[in-house]
TORKOL-4160 file (C-alpha; in steps of 0.2 Angstrom, whole numbers, padded with zeros to 4 digits, m for minus):
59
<pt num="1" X="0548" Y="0633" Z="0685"/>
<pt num="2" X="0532" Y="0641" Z="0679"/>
<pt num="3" X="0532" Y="0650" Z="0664"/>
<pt num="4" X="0526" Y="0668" Z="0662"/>
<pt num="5" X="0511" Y="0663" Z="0652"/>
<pt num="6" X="0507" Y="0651" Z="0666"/>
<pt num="7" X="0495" Y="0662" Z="0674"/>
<pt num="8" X="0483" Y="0665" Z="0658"/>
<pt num="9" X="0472" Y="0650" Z="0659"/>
<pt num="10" X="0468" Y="0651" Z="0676"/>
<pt num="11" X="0463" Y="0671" Z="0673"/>
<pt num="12" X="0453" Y="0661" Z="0660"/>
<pt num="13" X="0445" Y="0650" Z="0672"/>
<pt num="14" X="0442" Y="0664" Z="0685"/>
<pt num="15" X="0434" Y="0674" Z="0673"/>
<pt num="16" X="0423" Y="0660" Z="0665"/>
<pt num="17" X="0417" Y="0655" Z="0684"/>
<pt num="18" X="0413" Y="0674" Z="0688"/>
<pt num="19" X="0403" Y="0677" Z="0672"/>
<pt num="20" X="0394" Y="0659" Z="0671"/>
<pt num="21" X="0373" Y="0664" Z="0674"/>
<pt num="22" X="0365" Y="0658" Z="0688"/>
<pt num="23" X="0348" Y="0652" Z="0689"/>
<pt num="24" X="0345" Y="0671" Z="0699"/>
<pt num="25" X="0352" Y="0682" Z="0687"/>
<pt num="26" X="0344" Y="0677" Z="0668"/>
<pt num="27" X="0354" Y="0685" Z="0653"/>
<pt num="28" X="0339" Y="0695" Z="0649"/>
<pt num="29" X="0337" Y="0703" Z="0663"/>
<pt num="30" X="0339" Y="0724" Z="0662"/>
<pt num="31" X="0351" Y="0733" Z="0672"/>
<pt num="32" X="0349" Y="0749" Z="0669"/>
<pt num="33" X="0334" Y="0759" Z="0665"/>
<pt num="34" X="0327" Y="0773" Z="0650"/>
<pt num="35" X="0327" Y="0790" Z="0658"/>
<pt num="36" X="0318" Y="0799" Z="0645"/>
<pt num="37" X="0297" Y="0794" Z="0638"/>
<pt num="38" X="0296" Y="0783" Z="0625"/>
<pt num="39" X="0284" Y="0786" Z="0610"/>
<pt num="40" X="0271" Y="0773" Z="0608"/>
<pt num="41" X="0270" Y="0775" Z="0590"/>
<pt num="42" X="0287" Y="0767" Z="0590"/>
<pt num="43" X="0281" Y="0753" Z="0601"/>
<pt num="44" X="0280" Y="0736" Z="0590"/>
<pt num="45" X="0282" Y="0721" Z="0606"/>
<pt num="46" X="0285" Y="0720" Z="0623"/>
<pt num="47" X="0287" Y="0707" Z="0638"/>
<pt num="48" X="0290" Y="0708" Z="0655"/>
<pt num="49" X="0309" Y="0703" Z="0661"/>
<pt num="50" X="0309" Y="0686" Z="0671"/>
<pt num="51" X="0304" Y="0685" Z="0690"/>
<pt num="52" X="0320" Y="0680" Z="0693"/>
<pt num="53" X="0328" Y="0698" Z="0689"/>
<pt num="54" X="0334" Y="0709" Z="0702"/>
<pt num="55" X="0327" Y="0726" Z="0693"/>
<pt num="56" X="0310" Y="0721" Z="0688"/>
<pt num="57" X="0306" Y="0728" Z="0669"/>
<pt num="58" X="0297" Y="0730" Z="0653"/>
<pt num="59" X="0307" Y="0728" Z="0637"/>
């Protein structure tokens, strides 16, 4: 007899498997992009995202 709470933990592993990173998708990588100018006084650093990124940018 499984109880109601049964299924819980395994949601818990599912979810745990599906947001794991993978050696192809870094957690620094963007996802989105800025759709308006930004002002280069405001600009104190940047770096380029990792090769491994799908979306290719400067943060």
């Amino acid at each position: 007899v499984l109880s109601p709470t049964a299924p819980v933990p395994f949601l818990c592993w599912v979810t745990g498997l599906c947001s794991a990173p993978s050696p192809y998708a870094p957690t620094e990588c963007c996802f989105s992009y800025t759709k308006h100018a930004l002002r280069f006084a405001n600009l104190k650093n940047f770096y380029e995202t990792s090769k491994e990124c799908f979306f290719p940018a400067v943060v």
